[in-house]
Each structure stands twice: as structure tokens, then as C-alpha cells.
Residue frames as qw, qx, qy, qz and C-alpha x, y, z in Angstrom:
[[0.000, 0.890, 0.456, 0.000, 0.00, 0.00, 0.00],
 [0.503, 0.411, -0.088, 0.755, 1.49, 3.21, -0.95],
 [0.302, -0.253, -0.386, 0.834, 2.17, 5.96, 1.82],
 [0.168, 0.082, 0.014, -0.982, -0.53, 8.31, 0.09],
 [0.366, -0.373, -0.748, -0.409, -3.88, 5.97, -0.15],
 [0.486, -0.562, -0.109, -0.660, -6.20, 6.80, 2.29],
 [0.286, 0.192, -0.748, 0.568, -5.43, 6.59, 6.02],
 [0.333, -0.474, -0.710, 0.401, -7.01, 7.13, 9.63],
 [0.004, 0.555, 0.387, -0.736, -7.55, 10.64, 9.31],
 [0.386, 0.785, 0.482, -0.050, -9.12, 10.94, 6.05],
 [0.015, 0.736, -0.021, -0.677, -9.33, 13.74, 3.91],
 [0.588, 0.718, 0.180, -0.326, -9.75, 14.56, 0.46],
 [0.803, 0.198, 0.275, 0.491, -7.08, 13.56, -2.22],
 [0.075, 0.839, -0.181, -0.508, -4.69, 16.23, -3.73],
 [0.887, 0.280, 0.227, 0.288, -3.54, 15.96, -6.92],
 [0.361, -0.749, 0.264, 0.488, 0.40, 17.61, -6.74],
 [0.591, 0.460, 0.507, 0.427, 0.79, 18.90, -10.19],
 [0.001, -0.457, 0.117, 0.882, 2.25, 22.41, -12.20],
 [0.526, 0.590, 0.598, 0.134, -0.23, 23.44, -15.09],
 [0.044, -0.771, 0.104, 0.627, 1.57, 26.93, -15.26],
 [0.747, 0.658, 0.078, 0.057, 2.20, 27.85, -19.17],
 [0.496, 0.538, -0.394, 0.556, 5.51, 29.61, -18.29],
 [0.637, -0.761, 0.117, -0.008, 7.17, 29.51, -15.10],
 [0.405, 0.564, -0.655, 0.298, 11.00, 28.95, -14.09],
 [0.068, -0.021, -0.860, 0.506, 10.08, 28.15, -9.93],
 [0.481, -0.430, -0.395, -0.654, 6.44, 27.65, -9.42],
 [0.002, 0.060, -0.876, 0.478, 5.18, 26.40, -5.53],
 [0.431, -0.291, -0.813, -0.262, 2.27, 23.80, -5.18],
 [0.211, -0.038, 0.725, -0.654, -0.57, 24.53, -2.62],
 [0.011, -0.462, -0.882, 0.095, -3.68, 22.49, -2.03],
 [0.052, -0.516, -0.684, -0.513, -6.88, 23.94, -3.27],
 [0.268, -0.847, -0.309, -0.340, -8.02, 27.25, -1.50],
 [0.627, -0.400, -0.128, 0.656, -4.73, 27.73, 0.17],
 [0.227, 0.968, 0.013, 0.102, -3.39, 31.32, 0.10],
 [0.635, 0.511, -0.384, 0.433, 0.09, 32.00, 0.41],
 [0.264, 0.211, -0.563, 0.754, 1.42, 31.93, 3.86],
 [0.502, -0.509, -0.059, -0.697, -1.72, 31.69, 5.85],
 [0.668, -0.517, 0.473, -0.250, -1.73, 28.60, 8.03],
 [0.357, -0.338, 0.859, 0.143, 0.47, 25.11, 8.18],
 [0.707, 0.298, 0.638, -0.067, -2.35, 23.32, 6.20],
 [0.297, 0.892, -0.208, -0.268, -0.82, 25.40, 3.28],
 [0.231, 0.512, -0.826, -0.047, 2.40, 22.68, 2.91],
 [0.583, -0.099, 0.722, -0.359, 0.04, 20.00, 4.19],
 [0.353, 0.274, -0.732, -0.515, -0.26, 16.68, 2.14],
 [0.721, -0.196, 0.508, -0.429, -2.59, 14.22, 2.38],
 [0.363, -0.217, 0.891, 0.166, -2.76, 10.95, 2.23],
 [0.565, 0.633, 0.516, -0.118, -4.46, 9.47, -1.35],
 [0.224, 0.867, -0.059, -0.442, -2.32, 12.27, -2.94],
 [0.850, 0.216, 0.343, 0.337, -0.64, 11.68, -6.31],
 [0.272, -0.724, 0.293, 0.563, 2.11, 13.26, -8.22],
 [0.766, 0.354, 0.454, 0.287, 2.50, 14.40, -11.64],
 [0.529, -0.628, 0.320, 0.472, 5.37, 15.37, -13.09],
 [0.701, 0.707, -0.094, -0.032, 5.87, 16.46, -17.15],
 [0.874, 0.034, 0.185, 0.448, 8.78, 15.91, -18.85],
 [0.323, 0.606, 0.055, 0.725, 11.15, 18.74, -18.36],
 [0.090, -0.699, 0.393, -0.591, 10.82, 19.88, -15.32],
 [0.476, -0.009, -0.819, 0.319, 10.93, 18.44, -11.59],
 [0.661, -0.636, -0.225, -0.327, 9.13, 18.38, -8.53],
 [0.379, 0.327, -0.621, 0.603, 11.09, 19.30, -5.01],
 [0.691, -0.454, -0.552, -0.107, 10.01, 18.23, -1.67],
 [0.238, 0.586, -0.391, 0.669, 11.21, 20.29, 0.69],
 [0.621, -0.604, -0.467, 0.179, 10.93, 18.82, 4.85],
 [0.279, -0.755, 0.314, -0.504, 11.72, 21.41, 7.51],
 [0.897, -0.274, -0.347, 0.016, 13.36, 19.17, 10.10],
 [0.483, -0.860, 0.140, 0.089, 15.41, 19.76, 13.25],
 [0.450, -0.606, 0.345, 0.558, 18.83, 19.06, 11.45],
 [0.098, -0.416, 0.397, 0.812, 18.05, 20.88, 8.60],
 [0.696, 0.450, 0.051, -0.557, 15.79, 21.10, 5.60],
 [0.409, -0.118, 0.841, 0.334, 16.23, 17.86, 3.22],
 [0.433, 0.491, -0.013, -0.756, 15.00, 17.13, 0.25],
 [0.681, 0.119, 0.720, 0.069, 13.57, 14.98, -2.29],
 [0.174, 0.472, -0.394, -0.769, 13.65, 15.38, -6.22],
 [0.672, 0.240, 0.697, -0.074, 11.12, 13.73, -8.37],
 [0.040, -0.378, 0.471, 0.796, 12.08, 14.21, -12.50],
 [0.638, 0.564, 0.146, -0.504, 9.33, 14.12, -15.32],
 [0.628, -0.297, -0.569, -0.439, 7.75, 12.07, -17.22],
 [0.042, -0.010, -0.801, 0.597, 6.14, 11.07, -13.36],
 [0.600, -0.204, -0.207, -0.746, 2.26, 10.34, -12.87],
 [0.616, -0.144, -0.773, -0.048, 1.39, 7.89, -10.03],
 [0.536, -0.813, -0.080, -0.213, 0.55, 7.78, -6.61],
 [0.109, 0.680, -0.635, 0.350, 4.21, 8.37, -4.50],
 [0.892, -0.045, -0.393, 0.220, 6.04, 5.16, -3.44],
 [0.610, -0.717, 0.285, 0.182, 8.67, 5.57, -0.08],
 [0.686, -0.240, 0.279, 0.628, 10.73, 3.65, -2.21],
 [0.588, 0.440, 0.255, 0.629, 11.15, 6.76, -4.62],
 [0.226, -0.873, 0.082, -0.425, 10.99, 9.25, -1.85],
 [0.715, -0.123, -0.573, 0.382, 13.97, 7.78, 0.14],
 [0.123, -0.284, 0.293, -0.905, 13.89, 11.29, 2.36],
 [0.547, -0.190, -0.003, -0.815, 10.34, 10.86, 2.87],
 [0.810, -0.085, -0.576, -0.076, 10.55, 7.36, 3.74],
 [0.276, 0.101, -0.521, 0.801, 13.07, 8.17, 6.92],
 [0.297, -0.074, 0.263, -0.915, 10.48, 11.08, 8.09],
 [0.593, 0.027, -0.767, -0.245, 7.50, 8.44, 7.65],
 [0.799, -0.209, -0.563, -0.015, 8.37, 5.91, 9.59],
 [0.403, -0.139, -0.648, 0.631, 9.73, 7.61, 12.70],
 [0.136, -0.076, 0.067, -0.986, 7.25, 10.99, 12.84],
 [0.644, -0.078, -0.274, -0.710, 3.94, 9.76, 10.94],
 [0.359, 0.117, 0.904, -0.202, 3.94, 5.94, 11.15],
 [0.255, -0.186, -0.768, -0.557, 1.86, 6.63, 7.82],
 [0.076, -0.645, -0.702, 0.292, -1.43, 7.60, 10.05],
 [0.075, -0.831, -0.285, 0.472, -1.14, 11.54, 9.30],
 [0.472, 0.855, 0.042, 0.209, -0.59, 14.38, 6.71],
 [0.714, -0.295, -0.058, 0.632, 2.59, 15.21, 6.49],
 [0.037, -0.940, 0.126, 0.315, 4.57, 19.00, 6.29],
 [0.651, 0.089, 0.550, 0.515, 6.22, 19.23, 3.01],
 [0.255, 0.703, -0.209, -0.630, 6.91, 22.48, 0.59],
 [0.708, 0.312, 0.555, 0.304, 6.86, 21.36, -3.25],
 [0.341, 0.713, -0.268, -0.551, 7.87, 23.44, -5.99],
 [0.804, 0.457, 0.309, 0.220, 8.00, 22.48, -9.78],
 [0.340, -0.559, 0.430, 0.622, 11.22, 23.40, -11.66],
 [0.782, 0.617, 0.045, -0.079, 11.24, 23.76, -15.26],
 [0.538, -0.366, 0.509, 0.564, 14.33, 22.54, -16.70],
 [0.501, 0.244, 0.637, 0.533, 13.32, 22.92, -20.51],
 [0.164, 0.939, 0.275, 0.128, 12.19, 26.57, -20.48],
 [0.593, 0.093, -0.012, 0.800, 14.76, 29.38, -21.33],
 [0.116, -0.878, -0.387, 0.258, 14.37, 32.65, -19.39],
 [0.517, 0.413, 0.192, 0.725, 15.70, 35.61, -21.28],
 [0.167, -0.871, -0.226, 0.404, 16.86, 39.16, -20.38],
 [0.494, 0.657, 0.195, 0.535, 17.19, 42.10, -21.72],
 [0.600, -0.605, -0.177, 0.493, 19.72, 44.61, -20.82],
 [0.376, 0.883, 0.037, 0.279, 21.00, 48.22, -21.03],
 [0.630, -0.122, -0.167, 0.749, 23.76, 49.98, -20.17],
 [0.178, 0.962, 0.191, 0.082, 23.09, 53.71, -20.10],
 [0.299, 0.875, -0.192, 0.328, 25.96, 56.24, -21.09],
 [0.487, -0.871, 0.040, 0.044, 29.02, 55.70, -19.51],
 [0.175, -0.842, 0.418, 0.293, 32.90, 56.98, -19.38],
 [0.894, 0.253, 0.146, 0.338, 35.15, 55.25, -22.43],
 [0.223, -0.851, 0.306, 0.363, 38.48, 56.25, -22.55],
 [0.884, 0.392, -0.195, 0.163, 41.20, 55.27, -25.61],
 [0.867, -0.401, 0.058, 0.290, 44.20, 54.26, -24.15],
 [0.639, 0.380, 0.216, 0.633, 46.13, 56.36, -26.36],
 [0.110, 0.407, 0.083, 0.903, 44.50, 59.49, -25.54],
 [0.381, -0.320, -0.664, 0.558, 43.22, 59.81, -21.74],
 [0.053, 0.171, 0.247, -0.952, 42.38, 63.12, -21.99],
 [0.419, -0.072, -0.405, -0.810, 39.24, 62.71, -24.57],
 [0.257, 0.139, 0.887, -0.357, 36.49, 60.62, -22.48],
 [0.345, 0.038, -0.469, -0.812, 33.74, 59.55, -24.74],
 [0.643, 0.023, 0.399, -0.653, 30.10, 58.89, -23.24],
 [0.407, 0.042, -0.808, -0.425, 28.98, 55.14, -24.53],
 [0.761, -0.194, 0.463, -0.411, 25.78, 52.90, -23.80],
 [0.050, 0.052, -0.984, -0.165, 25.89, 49.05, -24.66],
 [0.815, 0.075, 0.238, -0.522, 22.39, 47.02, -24.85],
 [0.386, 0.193, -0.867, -0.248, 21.89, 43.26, -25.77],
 [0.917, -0.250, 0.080, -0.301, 19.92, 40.13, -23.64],
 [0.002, -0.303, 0.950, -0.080, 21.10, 37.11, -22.26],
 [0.839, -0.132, -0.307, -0.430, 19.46, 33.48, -22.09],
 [0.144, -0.213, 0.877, -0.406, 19.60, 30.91, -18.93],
 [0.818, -0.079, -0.521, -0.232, 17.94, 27.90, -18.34],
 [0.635, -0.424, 0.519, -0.383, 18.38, 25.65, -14.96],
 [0.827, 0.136, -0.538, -0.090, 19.91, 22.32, -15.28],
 [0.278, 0.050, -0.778, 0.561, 21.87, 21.62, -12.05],
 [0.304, -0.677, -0.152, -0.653, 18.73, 22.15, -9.71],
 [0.765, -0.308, -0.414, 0.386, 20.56, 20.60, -6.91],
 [0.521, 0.082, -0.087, 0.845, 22.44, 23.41, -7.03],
 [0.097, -0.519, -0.399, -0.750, 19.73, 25.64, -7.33],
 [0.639, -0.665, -0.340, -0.183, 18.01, 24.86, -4.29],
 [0.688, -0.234, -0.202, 0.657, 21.11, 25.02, -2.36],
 [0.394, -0.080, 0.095, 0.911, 22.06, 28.17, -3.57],
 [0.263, -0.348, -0.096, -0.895, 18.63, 29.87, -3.64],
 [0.243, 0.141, 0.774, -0.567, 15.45, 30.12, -0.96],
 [0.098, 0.141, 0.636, 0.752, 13.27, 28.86, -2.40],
 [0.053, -0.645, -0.700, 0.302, 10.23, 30.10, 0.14],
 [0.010, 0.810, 0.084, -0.581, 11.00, 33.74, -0.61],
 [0.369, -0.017, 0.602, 0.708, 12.44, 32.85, -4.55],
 [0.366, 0.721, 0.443, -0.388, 11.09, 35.46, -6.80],
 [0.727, 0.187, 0.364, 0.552, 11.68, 35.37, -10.56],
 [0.040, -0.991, -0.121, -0.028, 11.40, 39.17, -10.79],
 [0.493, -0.754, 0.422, 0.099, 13.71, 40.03, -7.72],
 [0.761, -0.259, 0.454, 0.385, 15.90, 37.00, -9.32],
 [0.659, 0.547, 0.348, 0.380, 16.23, 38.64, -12.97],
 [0.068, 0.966, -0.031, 0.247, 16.86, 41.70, -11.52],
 [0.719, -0.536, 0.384, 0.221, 20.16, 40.05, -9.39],
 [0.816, 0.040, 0.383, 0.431, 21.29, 38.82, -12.66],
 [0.499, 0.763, 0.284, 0.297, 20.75, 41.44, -14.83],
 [0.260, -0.947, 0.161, 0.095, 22.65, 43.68, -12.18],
 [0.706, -0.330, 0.485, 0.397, 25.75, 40.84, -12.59],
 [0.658, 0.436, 0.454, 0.414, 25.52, 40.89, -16.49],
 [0.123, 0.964, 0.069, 0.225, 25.64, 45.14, -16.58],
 [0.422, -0.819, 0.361, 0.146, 28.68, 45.26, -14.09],
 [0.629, -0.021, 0.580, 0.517, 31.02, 42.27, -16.53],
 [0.515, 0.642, 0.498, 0.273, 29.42, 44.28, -19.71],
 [0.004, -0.992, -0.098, -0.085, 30.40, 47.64, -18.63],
 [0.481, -0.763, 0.343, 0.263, 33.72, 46.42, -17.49],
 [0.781, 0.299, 0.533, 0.132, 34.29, 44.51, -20.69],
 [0.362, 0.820, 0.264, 0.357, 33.23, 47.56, -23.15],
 [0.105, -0.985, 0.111, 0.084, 35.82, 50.25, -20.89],
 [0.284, -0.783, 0.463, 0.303, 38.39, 48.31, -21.12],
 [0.882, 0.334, 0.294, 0.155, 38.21, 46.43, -24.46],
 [0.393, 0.903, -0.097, 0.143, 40.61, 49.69, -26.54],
 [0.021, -0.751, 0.648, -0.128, 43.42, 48.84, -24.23],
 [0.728, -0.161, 0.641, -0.182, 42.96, 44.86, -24.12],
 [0.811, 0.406, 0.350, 0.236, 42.39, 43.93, -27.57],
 [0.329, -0.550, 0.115, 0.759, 44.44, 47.16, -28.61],
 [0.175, 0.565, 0.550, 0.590, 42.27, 49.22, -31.28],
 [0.163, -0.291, -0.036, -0.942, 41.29, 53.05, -31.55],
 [0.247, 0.349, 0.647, -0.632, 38.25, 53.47, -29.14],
 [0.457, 0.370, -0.316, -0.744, 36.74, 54.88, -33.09],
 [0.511, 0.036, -0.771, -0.378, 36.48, 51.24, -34.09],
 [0.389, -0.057, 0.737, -0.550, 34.55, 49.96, -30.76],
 [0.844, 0.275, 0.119, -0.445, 31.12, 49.23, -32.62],
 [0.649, 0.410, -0.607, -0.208, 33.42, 46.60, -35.21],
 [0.377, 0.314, -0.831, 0.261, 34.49, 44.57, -32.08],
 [0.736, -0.236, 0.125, -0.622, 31.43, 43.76, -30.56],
 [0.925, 0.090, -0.353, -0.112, 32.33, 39.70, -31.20],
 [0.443, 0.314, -0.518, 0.660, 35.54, 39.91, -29.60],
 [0.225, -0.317, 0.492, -0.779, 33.92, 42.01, -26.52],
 [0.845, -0.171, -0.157, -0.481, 30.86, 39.11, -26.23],
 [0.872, 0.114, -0.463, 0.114, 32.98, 36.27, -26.29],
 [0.280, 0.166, -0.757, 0.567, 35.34, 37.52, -23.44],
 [0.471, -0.279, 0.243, -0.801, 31.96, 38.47, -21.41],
 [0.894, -0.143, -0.364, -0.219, 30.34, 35.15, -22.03],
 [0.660, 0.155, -0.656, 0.332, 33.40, 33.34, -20.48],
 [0.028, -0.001, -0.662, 0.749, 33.17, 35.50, -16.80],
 [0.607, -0.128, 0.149, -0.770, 29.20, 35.99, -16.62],
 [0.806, 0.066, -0.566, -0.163, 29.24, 31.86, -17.41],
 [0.532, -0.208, -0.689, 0.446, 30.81, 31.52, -13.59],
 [0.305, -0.222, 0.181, -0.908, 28.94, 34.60, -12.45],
 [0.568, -0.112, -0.233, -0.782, 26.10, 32.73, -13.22],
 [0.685, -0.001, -0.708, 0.174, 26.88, 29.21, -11.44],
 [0.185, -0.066, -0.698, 0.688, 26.69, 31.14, -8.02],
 [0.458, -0.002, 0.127, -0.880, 23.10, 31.67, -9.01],
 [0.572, -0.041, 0.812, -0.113, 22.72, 27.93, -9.90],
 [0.644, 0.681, 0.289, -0.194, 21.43, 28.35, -13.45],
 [0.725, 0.085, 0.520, 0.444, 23.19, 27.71, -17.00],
 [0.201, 0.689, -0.191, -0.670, 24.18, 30.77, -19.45],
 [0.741, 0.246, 0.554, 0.288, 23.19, 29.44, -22.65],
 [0.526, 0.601, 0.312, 0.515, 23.56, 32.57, -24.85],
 [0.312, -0.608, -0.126, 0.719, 25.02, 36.18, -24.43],
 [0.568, 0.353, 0.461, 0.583, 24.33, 38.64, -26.96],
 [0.140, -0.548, -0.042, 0.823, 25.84, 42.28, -27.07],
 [0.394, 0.745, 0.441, 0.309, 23.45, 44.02, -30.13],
 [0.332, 0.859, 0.127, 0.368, 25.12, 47.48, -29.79],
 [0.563, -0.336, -0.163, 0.738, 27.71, 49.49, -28.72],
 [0.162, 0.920, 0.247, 0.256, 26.91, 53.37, -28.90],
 [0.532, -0.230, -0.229, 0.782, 29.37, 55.92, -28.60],
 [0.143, 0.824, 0.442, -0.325, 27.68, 59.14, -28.19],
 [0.706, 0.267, 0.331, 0.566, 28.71, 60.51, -31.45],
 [0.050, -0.874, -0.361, -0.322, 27.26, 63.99, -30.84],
 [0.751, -0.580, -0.190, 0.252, 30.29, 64.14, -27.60],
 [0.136, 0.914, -0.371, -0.091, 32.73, 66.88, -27.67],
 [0.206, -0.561, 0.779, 0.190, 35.26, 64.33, -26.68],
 [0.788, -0.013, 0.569, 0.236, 34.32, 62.23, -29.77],
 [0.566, 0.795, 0.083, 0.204, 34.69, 64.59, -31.99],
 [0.525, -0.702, 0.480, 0.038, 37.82, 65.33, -30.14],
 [0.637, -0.054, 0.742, 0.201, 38.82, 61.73, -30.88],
 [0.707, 0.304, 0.537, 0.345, 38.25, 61.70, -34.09],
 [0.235, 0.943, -0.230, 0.046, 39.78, 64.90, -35.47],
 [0.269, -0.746, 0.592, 0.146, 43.07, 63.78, -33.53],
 [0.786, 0.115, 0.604, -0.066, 42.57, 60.21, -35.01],
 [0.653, 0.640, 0.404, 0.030, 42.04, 61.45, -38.09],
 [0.176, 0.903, -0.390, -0.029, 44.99, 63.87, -38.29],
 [0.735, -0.332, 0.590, 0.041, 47.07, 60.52, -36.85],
 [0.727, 0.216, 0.643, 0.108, 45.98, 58.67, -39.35],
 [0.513, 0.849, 0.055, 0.114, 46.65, 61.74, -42.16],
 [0.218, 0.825, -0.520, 0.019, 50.50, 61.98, -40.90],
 [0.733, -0.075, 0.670, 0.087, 50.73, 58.15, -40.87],
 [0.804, 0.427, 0.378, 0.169, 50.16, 58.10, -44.41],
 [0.326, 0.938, -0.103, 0.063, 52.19, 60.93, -45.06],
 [0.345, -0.606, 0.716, 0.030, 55.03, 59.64, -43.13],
 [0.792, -0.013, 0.600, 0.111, 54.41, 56.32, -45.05],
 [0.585, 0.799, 0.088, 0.107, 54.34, 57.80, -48.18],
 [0.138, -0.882, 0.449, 0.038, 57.38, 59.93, -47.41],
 [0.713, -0.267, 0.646, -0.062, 59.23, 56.24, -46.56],
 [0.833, 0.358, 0.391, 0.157, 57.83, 54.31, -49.59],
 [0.149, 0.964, -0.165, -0.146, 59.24, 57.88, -51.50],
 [0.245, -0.778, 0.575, 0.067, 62.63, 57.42, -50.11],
 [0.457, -0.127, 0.833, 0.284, 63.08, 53.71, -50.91],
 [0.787, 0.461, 0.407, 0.049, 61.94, 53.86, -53.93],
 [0.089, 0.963, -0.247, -0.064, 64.65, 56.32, -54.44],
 [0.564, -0.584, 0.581, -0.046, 66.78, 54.21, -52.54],
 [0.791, 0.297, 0.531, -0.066, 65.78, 51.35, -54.72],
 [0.649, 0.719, 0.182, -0.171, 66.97, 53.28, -57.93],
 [0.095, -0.939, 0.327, -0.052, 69.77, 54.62, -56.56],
 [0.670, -0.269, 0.691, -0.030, 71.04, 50.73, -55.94],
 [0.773, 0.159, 0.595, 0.154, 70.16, 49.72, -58.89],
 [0.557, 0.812, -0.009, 0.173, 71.83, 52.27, -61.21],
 [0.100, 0.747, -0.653, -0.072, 75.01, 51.85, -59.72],
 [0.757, 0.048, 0.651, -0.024, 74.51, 47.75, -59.71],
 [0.716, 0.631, 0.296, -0.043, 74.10, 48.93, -63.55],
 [0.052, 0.936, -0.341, -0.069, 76.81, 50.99, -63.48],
 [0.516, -0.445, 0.732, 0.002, 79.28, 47.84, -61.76],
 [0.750, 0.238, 0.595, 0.165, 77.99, 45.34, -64.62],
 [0.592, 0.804, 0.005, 0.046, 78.63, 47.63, -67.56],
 [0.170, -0.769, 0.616, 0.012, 82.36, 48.29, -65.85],
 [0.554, -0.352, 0.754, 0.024, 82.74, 44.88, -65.49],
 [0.786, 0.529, 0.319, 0.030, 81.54, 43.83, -69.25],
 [0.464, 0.865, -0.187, 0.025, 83.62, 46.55, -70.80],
 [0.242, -0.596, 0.766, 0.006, 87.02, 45.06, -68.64],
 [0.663, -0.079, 0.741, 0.077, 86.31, 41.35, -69.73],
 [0.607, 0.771, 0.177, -0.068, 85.76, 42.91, -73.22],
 [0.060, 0.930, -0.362, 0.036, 88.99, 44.36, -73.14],
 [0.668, -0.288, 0.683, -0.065, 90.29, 41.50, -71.83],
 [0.752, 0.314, 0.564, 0.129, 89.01, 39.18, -74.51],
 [0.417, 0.901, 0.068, -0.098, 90.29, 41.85, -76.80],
 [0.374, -0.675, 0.634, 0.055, 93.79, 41.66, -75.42],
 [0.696, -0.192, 0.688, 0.073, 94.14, 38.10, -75.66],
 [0.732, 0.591, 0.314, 0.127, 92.78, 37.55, -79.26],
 [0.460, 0.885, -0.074, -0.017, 95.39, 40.15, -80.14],
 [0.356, -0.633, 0.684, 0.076, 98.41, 38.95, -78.49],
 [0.719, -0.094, 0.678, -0.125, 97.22, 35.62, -79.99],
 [0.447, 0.887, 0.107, -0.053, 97.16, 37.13, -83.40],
 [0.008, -0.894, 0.439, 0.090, 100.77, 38.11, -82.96],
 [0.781, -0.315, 0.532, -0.087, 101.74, 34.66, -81.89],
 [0.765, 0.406, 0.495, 0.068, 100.58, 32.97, -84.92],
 [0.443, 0.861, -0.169, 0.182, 102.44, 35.79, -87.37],
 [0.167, -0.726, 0.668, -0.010, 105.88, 35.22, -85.59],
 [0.646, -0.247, 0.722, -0.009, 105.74, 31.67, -85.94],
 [0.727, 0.574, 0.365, 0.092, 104.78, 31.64, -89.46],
 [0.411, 0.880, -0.221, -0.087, 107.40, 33.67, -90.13]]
């Protein structure tokens, strides 16, 4: 006989089940409970059955004198609850109830297969180019992130879940994801080492290093960063000190090329200059082995007219 079929003290069946459409933490109470009104509010009776979709989980949660324990039941799950598959609830049971009385048990459903997304701004603040310290140039960032829950061991551990609110909790994260994003985007011009002018081109670069630290931010909230995505960098283009920046930039970048030019100039000078005395050295040296071969043929010339005579 299973620990929930009807006992000595009666009472109506419950049937311990999430129908929410979207939820991330949802808590189960028995018909006409209100939130926090009286113990019969985490009360379970006996008869009661449990049903569990695929995707998310059901958490049992016992208040006991050394400490709160807990039981985890994963979807697909529809039956009336065995001890053996509550092995917590089997312990509390047989030394408390004796299986005669409701027992005192929080439940929450977990979704594991829904993805909770935020969206996030930065509003205006200080960028500096590492070159030029003095020009400070007003930027915002915006983008979202996606999480999901897959450790929910961890979860529960590492959140309450009597007082968990997904609100309050989006607004924790979103606070973590603005502080890595803002530190990310000030100091990307002296990390990756580009003009502060080209910020908006290195948006990929500035995601990827964010993912990597908001991905263990987000483990001390118990929940899984599956995506990060930075959609803009703004520098306030309208800012004295970018227009600042780019004038000096832009003069930089107009006596770079003149100095390069100036360079290419010279060696190609350089370049001619080498190779018209290289031209010079091979015409010297043709006209001596000419001479040369002139010599010989004429000495050799003589030879042949002394001996014939």
C-alpha cells in the first residue's frame, strides 16, 4: 500500500501537479490555500498523487530539526508516491507519521526545458582610448542574455526557495551581467588594442570575453548561461570628446600616411639609386672582360704571325 492511499484521518485527495504555461520556480498549494496563511498550506494528504511532465521536476522540501532535506522527483512522473522513490520521505514516515497523518512538506516544480531571457541596457558611460586619456567619450551598450536551470541541486542550495522570486531574481542577474558588460566595453581599446573609433566593429571579440566571466557569475546563481548577446555598442557621437577623438585620429591617421608615403618615397629612391650603380658595376665589369678578350685575341694574333714567319 502506498504511503498516500487513504489513512485514519481521512481527507480529500490532492492531486500535486504544475499546469503553469511559463514559469521557471512555481510552488504547489492544495486547493483554496493562500500564500502563507496557516500550516495546512504545505500540508499533504494521504491518497495524494504526483505528476510530473517531462522537463521539469518536482522538489520536496521537509523542515526538520537538522536541517531542511529534500527529495527530487524528474518528469515524465504520474502515479501515486512510493517511499521507495521518496527515500527522504521514507526516513520522516516511519519515525514521525507511522503513515497515520498528513505530512509537512513544501513542493515546488522546476522547469528545466524553459529558457528565461533578459534584456539589458547599459546607459551612457565613461570610455576612454588608451592612447589618448584626456578625450572621455560617453557610450551605452544594450543586448539580452538566455539561462535555463539544469543543475537544480544546485539551485536549491544556492537559492530560498520560500522567498524565490523570478522578478527580484532577474533583476540580481541582470545587475551581474551590466557590471562584466560595462567592465568589458571600458576596457576592451586597451585589451584587444584598437582606436576606441572602431569599438562598434568589435562587438564579437567584446561578447565572447563576457560570455566566459558571466558563465561563472552565473553558477553562483545555480542556473546555465546558454547565450550572451551584445546588439550594440553606442558611442555618443554627438560628444565633444568624440569629436575630439576623431579629429586627432584622423589627423594621426593623415601623418601616418604621409610619413608612409614619405618612406615608400625614399626607398623607392633608394631602390633606384642601388640599382643604377649595380648597372653601373655590370657595364664596368663587361667593358674590362671585353677588353680583356680583346687583349688576348690580339696577343694571340701576334703569336701565330711570328711563328709563321
Amino acid at each position: 500500500m502506498g504511503w498516500f492511499s487513504r489513512g485514519k484521518s481521512g481527507g480529500a485527495m490532492s492531486v500535486i501537479r504544475c499546469d503553469e504555461p511559463e514559469y521557471l520556480v512555481w510552488k504547489w498549494r492544495p486547493a483554496g490555500q493562500d500564500v502563507n496563511t496557516t500550516t495546512r498550506e504545505n500540508s499533504i494528504r494521504w491518497g495524494s498523487s504526483l505528476r510530473v511532465k517531462d522537463g521539469e521536476v518536482a522538489v520536496f522540501l521537509y523542515k526538520q530539526k537538522n536541517g531542511t532535506m529534500q527529495d527530487f522527483i524528474e518528469g515524465p512522473f504520474d502515479e501515486t508516491i512510493q517511499t521507495a522513490n521518496f527515500p527522504v520521505l521514507s526516513g520522516i514516515i516511519g519515525l514521525a507519521y507511522g503513515g497515520d497523518a498528513p505530512f509537512q512538506a513544501e513542493v515546488y516544480f522546476i522547469n528545466l526545458s524553459g529558457n528565461i531571457q533578459i534584456r539589458f541596457g547599459v546607459p551612457y558611460f565613461d570610455v576612454m582610448d588608451p592612447r589618448y586619456t584626456d578625450f572621455v567619450v560617453p557610450t551605452a551598450v544594450g543586448g539580452s542574455i538566455t539561462f535555463n536551470i539544469t543543475d537544480y541541486k544546485s539551485f536549491v542550495k544556492l537559492n530560498r526557495m520560500q522567498q524565490f522570486n523570478l522578478d527580484d531574481f532577474k533583476r540580481q542577474i541582470k545587475d551581474v551581467v551590466i557590471r562584466r558588460v560595462k567592465s568589458a566595453v571600458a576596457n576592451a581599446p586597451a585589451d584587444f588594442g584598437f582606436p576606441l573609433v572602431q569599438i562598434e566593429r568589435k562587438i564579437d571579440a567584446i561578447n565572447d570575453k563576457v560570455t566566459s566571466k558571466l558563465q561563472m557569475d552565473l553558477a553562483d546563481f545555480g542556473v546555465n548561461l546558454k547565450r550572451l548577446d551584445i546588439s550594440r555598442i553606442e558611442p555618443d557621437k554627438e560628444s565633444e570628446g568624440w569629436m575630439e577623438l576623431r579629429a586627432v585620429t584622423a589627423n594621426l591617421q593623415t601623418e601616418t600616411l604621409k610619413a608612409q608615403t614619405a618612406v615608400n618615397i625614399q626607398n623607392m629612391k633608394d631602390t633606384q639609386a642601388i640599382n643604377a650603380r649595380n648597372m653601373d658595376e655590370t657595364m664596368r665589369i663587361q667593358r674590362e672582360e671585353a677588353q680583356r678578350a680583346q687583349k688576348l685575341q690580339t696577343e694571340t694574333s701576334f703569336s701565330l704571325l711570328r711563328s709563321n714567319g
